[in-house]
N, C-alpha and C positions, 0 to 999 in steps of 0.2 A: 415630946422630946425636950432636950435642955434648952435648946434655939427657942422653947414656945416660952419658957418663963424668962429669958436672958432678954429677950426683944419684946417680950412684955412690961421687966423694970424698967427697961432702955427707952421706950415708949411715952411712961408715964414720967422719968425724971424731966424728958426731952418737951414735955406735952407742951407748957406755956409759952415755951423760946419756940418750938416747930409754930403755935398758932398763931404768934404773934409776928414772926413769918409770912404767914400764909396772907395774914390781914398788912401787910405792907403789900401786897403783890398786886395789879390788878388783875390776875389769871392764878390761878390754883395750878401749882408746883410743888411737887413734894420732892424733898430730897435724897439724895440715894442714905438706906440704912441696910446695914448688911447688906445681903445677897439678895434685895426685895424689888430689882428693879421692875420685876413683872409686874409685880405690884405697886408702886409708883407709875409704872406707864399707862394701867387701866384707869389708875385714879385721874394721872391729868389728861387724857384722852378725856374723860366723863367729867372733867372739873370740877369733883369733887371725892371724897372719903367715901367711895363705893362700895372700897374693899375693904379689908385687913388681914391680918397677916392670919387668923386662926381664919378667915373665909377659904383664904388658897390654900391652908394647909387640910382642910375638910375635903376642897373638891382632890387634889392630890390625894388624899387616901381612899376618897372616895374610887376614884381611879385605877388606884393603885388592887384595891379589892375585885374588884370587876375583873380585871386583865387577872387574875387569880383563878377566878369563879371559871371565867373563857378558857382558861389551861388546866380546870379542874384541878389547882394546887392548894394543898390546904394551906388555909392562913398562919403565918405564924411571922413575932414580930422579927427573925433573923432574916424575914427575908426584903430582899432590899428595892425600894421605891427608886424606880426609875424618874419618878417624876420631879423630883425634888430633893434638897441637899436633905443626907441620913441624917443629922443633927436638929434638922426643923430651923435653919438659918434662911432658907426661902431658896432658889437656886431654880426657881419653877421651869418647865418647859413648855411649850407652845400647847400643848395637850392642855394643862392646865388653866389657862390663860383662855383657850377654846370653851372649856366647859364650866368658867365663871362669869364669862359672857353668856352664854347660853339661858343661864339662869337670868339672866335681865332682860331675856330676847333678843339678845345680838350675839352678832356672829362676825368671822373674818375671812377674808378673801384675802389670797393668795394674791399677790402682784409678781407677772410674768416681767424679769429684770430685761429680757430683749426690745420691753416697751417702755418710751418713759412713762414714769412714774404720773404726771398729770395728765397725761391723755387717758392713761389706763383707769383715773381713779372712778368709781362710780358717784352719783349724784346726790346721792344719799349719805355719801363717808359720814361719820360723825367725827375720825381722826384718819391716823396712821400708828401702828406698832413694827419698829422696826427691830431687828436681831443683828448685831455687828458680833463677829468671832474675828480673830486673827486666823490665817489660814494653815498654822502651826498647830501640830497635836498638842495636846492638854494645854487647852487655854479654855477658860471662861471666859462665856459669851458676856454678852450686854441686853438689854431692853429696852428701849427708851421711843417718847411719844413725841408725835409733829399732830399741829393741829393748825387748823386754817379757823380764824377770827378777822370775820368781817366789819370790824371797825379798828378805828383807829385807839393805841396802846402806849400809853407812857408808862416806862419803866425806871425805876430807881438806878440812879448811877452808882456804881461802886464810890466812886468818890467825886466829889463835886468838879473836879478840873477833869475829869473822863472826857474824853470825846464824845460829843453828841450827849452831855448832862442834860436832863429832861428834855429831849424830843422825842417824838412823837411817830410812834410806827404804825404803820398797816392802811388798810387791809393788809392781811396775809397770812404767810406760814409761818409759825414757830415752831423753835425746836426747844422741846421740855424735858431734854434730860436731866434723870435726877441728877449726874454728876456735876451738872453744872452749877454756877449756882442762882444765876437769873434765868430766865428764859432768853432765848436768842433769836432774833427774828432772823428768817429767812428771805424772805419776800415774798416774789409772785408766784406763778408757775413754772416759769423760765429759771429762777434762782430755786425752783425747788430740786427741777430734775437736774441742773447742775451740782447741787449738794447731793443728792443720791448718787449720780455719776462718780464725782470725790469719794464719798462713801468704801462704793467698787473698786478703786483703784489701792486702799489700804487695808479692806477686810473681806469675807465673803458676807455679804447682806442679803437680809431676806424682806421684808416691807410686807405688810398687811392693812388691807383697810378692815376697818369696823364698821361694818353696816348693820343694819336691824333685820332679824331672821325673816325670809319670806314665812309669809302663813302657805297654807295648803292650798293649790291652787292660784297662785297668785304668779304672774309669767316670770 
């Protein structure tokens, strides 16, 4: 589709300013492009360029044929991918995101929102992927990643008279959306499930950890 070559020149014009970005940072943040946040949030979950944009748009059709084959409908390109925006701008949904993990061995768990969030999480998380909607019909959602980094983090200040110019965060939680355009720290556990609680009170959220697939037989 037109979204694979538009976000392909966009990509390549973008490439030295995005990596010379990335190499001021000390954590790996990608920024939002188009509609790619799913893609952005696997990358900084993984902290690094896991994905790209023709990976998700593979497992989406991949997907998208399957769910064809199960309805015994024959393929044809009019018919329309639920998984992802029809233009190939990215727009992926939790399906997708499901079965690009998969392919690395990892998987996501659902977090029950009646629990907080850091009791719930498992031991193993590797991040969080969360899903922010507004709770108004046609709105585009979000995707954005939180990751727990066990040392300590100095982040570039916007500008040298910022508050808190070079000090020094963590341990803890950050929050890596792309929208943003640094990382945000969050803190401990305590300031995690308050910022998920906040979350709830202005969108419907959904939160997922990213764990590694059990093997077969394993409890």
């Amino acid at each position: 589709m037109i979204g694979r070559y538009i976000i392909g020149w966009n990509d390549s014009a973008t490439e030295k300013y995005r990596h010379r970005k990335l190499e001021n940072l000390p954590v790996y943040h990608e920024r939002q492009s188009f509609w790619l946040c799913a893609k952005h949030s696997l990358n900084n979950v993984l902290q690094q360029e896991a994905y790209t944009h023709n990976d998700l748009e593979r497992v989406a059709n991949q997907l998208h044929a399957q769910q064809q084959q199960q309805q015994q409908q024959a393929s044809s390109w009019l018919s329309r991918n639920n998984h992802k925006n029809t233009f190939g701008f990215g727009d992926y949904d939790v399906n997708v995101i499901t079965g690009a993990l998969h392919e690395r061995g990892l998987d996501l768990h659902w977090h029950d929102n009646r629990v907080p969030i850091s009791q719930a999480m498992p031991s193993n998380c590797l991040g969080i992927i969360v899903h922010i909607r507004q709770s108004w019909l046609f709105r585009n959602g979000h995707w954005f990643a939180i990751k727990y980094f066990d040392s300590e983090i100095a982040m570039p200040a916007v500008s040298s008279e910022a508050a808190g110019a070079g000090e020094r965060r963590g341990p803890g939680f950050w929050n890596l959306d792309s929208k943003a355009e640094y990382p945000e720290f969050i803190g401990g556990k305590e300031e995690l499930d308050l910022f998920v609680v906040r979350l709830t009170q202005k969108y419907q959220v959904h939160a997922m950890f990213v764990v590694p697939m059990q093997t077969p037989g394993a409890a």
